[in-house]
TORBA-29638 format. One record per residue: chain; z, y negated, x of N, C-alpha, C, O, CB in turn; residue in one letter. Coordinates in nm, 4 decimals, decimal comma, always signed. Last residue first. Glycine has a CB too. Layout:
BEGIN
<site A <Z Y X> <Z Y X> <Z Y X> <Z Y X> <Z Y X> A>
...
***
This chain:
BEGIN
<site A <-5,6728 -14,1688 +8,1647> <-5,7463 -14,2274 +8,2343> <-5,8503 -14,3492 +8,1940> <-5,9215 -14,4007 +8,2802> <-5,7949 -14,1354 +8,2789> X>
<site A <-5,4613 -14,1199 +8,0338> <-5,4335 -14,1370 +8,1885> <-5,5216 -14,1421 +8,2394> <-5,5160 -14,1279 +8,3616> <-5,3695 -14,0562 +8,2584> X>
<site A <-5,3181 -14,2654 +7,7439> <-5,3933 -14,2748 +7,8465> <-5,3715 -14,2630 +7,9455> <-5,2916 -14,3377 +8,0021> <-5,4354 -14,3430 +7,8553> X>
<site A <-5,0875 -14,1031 +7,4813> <-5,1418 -14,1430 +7,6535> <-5,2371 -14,1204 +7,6828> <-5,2862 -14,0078 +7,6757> <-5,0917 -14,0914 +7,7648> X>
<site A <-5,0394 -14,1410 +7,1289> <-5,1406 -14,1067 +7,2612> <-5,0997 -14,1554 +7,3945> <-5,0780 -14,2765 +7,3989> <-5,2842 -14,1710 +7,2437> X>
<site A <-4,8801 -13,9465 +6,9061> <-4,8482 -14,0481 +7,0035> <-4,9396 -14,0355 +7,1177> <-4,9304 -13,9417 +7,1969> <-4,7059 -14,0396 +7,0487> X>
<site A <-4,9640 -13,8766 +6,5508> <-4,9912 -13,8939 +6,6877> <-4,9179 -14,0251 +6,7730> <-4,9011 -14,1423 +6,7393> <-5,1424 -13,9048 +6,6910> X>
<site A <-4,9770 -13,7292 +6,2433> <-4,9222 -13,8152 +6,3382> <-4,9141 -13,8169 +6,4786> <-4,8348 -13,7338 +6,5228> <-4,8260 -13,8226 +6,3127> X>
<site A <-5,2296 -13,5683 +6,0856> <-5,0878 -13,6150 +6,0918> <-5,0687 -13,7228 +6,1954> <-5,1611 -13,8000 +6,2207> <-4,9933 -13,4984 +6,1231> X>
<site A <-5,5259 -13,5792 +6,0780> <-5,4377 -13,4534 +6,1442> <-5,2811 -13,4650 +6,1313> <-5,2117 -13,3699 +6,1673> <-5,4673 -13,4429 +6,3096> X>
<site A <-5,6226 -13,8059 +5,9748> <-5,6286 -13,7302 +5,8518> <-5,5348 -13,5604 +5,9253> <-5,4950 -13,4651 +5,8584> <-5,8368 -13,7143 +5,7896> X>
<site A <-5,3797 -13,9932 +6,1579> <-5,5284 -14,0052 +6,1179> <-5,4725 -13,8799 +6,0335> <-5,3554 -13,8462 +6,0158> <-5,6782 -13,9937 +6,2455> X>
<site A <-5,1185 -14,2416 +6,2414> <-5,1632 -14,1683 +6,1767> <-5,3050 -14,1199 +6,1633> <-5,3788 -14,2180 +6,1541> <-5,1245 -14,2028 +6,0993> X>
<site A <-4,9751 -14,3504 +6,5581> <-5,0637 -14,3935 +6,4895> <-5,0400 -14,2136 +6,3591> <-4,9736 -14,1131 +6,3844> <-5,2314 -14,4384 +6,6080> X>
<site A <-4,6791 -14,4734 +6,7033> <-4,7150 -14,3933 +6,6230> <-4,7840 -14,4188 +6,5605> <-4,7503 -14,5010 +6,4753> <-4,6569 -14,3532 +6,5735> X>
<site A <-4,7944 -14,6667 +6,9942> <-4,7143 -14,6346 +6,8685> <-4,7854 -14,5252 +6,8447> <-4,8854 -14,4776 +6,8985> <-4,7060 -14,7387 +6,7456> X>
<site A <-4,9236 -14,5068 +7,3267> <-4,8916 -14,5569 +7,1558> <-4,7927 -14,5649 +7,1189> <-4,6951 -14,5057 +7,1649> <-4,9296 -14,4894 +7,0514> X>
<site A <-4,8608 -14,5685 +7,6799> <-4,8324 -14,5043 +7,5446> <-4,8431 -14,5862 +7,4209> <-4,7939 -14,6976 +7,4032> <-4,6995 -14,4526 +7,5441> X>
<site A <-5,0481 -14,6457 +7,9382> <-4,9578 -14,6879 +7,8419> <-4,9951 -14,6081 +7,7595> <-5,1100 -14,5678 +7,7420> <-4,9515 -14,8194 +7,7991> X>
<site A <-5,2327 -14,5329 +8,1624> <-5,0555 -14,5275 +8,1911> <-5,0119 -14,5905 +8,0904> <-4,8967 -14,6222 +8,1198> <-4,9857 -14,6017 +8,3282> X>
<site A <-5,4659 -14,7467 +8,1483> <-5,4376 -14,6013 +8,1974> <-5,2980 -14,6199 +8,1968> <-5,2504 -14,7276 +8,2327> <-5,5018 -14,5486 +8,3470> X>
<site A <-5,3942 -14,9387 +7,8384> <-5,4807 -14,9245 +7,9651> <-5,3900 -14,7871 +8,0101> <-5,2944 -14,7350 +7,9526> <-5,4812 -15,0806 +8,0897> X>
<site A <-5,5869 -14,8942 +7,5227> <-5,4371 -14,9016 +7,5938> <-5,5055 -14,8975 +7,7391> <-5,6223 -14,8676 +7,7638> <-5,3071 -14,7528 +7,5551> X>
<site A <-5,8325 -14,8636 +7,3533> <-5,7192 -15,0101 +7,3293> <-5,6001 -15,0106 +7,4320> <-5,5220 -15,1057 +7,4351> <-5,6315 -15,0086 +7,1588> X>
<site A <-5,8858 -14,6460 +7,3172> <-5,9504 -14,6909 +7,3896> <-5,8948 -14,8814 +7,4290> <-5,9242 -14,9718 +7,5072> <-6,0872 -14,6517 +7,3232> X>
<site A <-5,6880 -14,5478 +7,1563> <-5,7101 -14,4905 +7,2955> <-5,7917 -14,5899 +7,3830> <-5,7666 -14,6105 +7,5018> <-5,7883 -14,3493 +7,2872> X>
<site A <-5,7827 -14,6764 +6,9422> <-5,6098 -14,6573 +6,9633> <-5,6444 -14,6355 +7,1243> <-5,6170 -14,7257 +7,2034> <-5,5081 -14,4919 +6,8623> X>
<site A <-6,0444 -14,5596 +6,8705> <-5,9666 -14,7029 +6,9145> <-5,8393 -14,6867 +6,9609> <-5,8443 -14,6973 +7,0835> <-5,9484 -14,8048 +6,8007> X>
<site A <-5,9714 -14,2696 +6,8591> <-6,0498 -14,3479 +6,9409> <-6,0237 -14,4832 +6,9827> <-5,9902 -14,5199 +7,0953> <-6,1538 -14,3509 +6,8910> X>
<site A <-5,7785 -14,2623 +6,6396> <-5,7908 -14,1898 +6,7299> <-5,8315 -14,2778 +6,8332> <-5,7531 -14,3520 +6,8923> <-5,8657 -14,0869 +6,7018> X>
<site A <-5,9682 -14,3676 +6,4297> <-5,8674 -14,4248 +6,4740> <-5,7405 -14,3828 +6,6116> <-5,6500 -14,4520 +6,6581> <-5,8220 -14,4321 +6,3578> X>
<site A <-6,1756 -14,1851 +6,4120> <-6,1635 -14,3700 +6,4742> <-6,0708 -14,4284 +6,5107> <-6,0638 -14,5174 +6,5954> <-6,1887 -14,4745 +6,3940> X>
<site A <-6,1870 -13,9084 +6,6020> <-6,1249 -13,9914 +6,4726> <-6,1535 -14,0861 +6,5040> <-6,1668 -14,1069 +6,6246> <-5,9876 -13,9975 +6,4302> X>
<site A <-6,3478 -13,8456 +6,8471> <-6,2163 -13,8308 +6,8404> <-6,2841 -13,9001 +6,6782> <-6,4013 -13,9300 +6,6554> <-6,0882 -13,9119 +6,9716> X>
<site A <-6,6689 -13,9086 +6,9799> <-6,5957 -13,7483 +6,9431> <-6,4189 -13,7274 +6,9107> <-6,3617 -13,6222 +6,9395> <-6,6238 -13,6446 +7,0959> X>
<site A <-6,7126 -14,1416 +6,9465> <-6,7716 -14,0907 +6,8823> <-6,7530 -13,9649 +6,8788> <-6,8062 -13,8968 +6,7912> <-6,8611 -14,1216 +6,8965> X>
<site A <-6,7272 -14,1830 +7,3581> <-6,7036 -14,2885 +7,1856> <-6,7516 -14,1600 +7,1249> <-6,8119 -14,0756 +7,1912> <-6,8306 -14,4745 +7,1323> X>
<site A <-6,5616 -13,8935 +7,5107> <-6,6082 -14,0378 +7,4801> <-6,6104 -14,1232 +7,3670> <-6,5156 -14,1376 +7,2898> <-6,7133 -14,0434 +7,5025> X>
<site A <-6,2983 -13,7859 +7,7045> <-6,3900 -13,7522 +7,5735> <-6,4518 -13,9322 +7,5699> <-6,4056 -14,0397 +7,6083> <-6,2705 -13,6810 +7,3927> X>
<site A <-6,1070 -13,5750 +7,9284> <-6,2017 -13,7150 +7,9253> <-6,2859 -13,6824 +7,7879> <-6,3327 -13,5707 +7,7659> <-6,3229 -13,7378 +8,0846> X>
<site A <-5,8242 -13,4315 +7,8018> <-5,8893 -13,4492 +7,9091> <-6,0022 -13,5224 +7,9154> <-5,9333 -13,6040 +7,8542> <-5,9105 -13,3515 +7,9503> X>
<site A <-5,5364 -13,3776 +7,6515> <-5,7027 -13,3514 +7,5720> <-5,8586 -13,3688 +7,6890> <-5,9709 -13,3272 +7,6607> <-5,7226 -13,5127 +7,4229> X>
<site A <-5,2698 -13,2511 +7,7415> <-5,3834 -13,2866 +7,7778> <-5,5141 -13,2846 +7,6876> <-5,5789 -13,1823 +7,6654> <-5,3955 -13,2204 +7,8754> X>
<site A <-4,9899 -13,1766 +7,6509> <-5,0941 -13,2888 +7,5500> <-5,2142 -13,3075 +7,6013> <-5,2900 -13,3758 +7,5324> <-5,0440 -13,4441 +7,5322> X>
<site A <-4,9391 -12,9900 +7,8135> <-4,8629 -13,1214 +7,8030> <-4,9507 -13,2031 +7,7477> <-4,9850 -13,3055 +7,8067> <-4,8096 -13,1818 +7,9305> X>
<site A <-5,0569 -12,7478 +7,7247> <-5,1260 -12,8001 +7,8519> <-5,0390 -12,9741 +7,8778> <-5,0853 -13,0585 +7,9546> <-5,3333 -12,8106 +7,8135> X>
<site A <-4,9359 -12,7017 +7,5196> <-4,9428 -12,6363 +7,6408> <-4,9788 -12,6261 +7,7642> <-4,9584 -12,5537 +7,8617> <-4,9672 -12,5843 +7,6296> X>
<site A <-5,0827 -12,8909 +7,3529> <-4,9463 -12,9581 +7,3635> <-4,8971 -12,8689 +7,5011> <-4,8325 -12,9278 +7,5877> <-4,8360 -12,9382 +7,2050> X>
<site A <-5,3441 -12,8216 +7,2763> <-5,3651 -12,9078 +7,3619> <-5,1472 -12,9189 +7,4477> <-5,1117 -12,9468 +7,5622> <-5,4572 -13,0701 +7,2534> X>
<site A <-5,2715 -12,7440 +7,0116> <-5,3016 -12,6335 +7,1126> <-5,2885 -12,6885 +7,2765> <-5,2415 -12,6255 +7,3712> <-5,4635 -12,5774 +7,0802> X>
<site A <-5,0558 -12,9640 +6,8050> <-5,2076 -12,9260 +6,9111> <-5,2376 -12,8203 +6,9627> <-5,1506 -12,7722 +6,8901> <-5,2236 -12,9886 +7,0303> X>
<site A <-4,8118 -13,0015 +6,7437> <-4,8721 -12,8675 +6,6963> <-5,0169 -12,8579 +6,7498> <-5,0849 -12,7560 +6,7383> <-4,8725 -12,8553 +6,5307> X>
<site A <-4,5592 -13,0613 +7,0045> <-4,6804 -13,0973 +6,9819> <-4,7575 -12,9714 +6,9166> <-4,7766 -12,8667 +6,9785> <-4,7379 -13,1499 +7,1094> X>
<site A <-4,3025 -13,0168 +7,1486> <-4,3283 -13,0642 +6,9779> <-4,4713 -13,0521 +6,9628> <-4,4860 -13,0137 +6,8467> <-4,2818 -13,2376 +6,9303> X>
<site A <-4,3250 -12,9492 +7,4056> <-4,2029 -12,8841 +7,2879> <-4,2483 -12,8989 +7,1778> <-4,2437 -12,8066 +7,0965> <-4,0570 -12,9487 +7,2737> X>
<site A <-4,5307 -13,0313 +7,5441> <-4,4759 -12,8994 +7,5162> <-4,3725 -12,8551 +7,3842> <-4,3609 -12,7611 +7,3056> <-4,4064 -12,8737 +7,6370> X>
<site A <-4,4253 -13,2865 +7,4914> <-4,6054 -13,2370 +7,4206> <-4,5598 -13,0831 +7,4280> <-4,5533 -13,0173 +7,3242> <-4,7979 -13,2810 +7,5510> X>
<site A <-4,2399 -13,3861 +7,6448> <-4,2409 -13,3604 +7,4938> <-4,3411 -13,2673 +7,4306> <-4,3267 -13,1911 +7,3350> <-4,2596 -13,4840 +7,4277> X>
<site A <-4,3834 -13,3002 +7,8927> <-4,2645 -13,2006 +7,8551> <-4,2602 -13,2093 +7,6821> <-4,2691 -13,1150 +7,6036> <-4,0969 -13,2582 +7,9359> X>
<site A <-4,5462 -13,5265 +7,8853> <-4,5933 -13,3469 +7,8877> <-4,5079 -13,3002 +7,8334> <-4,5269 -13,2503 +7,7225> <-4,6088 -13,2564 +8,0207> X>
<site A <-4,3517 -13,7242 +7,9151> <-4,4858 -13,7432 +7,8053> <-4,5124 -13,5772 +7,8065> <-4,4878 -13,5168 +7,7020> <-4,6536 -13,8617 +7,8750> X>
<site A <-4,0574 -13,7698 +7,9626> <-4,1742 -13,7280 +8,0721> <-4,2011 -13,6783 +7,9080> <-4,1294 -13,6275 +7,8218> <-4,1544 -13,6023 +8,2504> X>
<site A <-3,8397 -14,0697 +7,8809> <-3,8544 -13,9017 +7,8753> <-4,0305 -13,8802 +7,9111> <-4,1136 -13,9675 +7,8862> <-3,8034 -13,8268 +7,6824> X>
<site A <-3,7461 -14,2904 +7,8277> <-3,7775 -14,2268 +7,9944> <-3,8560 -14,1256 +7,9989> <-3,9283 -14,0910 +8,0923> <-3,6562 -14,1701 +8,0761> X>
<site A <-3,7630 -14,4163 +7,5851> <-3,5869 -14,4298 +7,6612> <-3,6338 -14,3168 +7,8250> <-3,5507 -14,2823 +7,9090> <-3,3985 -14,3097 +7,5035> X>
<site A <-3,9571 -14,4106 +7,4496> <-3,9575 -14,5380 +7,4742> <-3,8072 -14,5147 +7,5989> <-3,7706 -14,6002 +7,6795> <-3,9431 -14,6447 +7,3093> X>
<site A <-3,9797 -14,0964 +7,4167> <-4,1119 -14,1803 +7,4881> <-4,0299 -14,3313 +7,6044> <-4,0300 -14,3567 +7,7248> <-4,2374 -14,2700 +7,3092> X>
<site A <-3,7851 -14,1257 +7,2606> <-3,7441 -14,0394 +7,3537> <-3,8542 -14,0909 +7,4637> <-3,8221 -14,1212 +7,5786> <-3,7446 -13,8767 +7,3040> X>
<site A <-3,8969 -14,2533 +7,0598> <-3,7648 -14,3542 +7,0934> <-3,7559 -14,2691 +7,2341> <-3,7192 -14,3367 +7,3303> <-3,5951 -14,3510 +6,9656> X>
<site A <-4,0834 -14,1003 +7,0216> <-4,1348 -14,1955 +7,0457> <-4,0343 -14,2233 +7,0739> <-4,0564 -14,2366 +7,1943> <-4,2065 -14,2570 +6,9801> X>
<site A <-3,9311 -13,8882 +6,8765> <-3,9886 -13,8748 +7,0064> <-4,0383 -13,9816 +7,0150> <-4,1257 -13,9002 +7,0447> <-4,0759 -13,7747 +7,0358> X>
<site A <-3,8727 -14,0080 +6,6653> <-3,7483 -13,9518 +6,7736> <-3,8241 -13,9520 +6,8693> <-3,7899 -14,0215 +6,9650> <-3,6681 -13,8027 +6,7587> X>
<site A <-4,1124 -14,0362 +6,5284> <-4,0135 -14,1461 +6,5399> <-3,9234 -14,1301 +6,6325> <-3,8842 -14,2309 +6,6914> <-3,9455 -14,1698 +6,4294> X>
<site A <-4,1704 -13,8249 +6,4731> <-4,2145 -13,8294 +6,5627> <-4,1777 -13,9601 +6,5718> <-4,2442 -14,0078 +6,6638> <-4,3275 -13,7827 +6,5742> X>
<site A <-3,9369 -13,6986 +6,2661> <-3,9541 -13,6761 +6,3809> <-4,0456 -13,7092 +6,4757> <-4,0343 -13,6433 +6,5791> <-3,9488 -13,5938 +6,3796> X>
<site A <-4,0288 -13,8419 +6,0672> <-3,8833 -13,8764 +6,1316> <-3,9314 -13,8200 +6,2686> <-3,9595 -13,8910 +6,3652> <-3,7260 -13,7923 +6,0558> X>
<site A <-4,2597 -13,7325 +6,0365> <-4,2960 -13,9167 +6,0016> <-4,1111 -13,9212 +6,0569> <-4,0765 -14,0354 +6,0873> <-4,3563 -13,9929 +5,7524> X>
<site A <-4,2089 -13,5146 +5,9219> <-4,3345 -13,5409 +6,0282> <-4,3137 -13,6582 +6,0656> <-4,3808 -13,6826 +6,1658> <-4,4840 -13,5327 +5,9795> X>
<site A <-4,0905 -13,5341 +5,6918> <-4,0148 -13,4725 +5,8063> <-4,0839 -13,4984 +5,9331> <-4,0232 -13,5034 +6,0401> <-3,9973 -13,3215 +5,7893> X>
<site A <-4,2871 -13,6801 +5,4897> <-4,1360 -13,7073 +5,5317> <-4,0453 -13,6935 +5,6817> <-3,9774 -13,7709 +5,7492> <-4,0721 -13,6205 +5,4480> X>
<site A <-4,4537 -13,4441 +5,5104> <-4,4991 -13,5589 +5,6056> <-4,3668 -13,6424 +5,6247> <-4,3287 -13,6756 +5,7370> <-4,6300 -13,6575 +5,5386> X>
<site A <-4,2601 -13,1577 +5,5754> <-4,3133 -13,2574 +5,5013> <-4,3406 -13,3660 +5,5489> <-4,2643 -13,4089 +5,6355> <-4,2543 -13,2819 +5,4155> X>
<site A <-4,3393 -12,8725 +5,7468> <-4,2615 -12,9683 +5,7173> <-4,3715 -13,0873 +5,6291> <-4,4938 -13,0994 +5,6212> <-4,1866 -13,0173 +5,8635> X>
<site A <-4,4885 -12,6610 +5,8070> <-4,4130 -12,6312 +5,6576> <-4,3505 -12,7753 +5,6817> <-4,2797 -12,7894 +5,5819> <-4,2826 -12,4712 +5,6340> X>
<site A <-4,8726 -12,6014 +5,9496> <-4,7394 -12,6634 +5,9087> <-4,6571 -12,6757 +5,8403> <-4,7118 -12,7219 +5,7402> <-4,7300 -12,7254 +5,9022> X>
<site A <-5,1252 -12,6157 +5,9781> <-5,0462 -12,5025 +5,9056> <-4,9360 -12,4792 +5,9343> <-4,8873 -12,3669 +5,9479> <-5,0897 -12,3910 +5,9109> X>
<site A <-5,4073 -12,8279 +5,8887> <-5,2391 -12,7575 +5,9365> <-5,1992 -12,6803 +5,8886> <-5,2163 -12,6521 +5,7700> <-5,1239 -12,8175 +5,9303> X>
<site A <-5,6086 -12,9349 +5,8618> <-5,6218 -12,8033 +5,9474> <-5,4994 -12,7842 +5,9774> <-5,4691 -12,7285 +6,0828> <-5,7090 -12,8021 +6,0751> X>
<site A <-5,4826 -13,2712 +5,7610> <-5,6340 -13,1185 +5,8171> <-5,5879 -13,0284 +5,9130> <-5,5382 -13,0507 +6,0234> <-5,8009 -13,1802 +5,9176> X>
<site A <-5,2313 -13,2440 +5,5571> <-5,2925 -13,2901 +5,6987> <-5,4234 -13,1408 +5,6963> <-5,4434 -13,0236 +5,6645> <-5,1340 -13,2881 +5,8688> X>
<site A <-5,0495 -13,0255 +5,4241> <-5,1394 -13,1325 +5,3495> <-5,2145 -13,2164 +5,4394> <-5,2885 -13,2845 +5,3683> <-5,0573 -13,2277 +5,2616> X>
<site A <-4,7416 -13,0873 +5,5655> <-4,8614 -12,9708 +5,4412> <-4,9179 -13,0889 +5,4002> <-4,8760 -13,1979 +5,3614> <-4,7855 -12,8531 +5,2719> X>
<site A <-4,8412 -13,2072 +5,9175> <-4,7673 -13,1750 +5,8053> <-4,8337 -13,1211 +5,6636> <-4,9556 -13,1127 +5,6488> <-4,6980 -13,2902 +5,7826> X>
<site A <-4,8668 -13,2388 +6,2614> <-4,9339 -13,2118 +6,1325> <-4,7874 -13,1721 +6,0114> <-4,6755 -13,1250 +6,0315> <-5,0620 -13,0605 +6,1634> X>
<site A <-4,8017 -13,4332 +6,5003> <-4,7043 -13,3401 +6,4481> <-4,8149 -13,3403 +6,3408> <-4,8645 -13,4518 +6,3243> <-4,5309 -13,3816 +6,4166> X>
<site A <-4,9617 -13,4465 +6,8465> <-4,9741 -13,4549 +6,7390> <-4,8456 -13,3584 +6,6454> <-4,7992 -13,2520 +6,6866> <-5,1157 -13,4246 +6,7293> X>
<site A <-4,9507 -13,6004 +7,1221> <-4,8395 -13,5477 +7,0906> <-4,8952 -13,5363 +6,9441> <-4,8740 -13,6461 +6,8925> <-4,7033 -13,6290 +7,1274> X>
<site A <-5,2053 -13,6107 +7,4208> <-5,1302 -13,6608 +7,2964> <-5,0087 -13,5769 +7,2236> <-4,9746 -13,4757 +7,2849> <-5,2352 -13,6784 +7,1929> X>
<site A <-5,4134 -13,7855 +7,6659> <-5,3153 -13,6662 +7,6571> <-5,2092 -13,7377 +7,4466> <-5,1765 -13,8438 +7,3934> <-5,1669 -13,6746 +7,8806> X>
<site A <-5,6900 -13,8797 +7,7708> <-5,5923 -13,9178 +7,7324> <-5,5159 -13,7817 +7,6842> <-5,5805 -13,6778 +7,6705> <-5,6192 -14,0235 +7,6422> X>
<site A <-5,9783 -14,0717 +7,9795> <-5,8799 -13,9399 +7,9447> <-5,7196 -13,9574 +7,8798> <-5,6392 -14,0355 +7,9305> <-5,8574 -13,8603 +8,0932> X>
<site A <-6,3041 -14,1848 +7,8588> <-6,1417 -14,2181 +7,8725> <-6,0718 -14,0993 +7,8962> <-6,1083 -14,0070 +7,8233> <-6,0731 -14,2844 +7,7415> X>
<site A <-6,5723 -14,3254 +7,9410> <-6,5012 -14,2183 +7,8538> <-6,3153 -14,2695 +7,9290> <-6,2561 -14,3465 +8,0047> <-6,5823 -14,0043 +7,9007> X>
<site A <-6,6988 -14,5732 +7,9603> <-6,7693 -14,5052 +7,8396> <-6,6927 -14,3767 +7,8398> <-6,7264 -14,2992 +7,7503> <-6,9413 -14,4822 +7,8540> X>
<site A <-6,5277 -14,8932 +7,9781> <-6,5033 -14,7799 +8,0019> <-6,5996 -14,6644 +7,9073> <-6,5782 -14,6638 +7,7861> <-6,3588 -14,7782 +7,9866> X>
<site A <-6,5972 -15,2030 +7,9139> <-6,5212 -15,0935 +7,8545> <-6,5729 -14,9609 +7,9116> <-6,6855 -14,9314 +7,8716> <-6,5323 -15,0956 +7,6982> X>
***
């Protein structure tokens, strides 16, 4: 296993997620990153979404989060990431930030 990984992501936060400051409802969080994942699953270029939707800071850079190792993401974060090979996309995972779609690109 690999001791770091690079991966790029699409996070939507909602009221009530850490550190958001977000007005939609996890309801609304939880449709819409359902769209983009179908948009993921039907061609659509991974950055561009991250630009549009992604409340990360990271999303301006097309989701880039760039090489991190064990023990500095969420767990579930982490596994998730560390579970895909370079070039595959998540499901829609959840951690305590809202909702995430990860790429590995490295």
């Amino acid at each position: 296993m690999a001791d770091t990984v690079r991966a790029s992501h699409i996070l939507l936060m909602y009221q009530g997620s850490a550190r958001s400051t977000a007005s939609r409802s996890k309801d609304e969080a939880q449709t819409q990153i359902a769209q983009i994942k179908q948009q993921l699953d039907g061609g659509a270029d991974f950055a561009d979404l991250a630009r549009q939707h992604s409340d990360c800071p990271s999303g301006q850079k097309g989701g880039d989060l760039g090489e991190f190792g064990k023990g500095q993401m969420v767990k579930a974060f982490e596994d998730t990431t560390y579970a895909l090979q370079p070039g595959q996309t998540s499901d829609v995972i959840e951690t305590d930030f809202g909702y995430h779609i990860i790429h590995r690109t490295g």
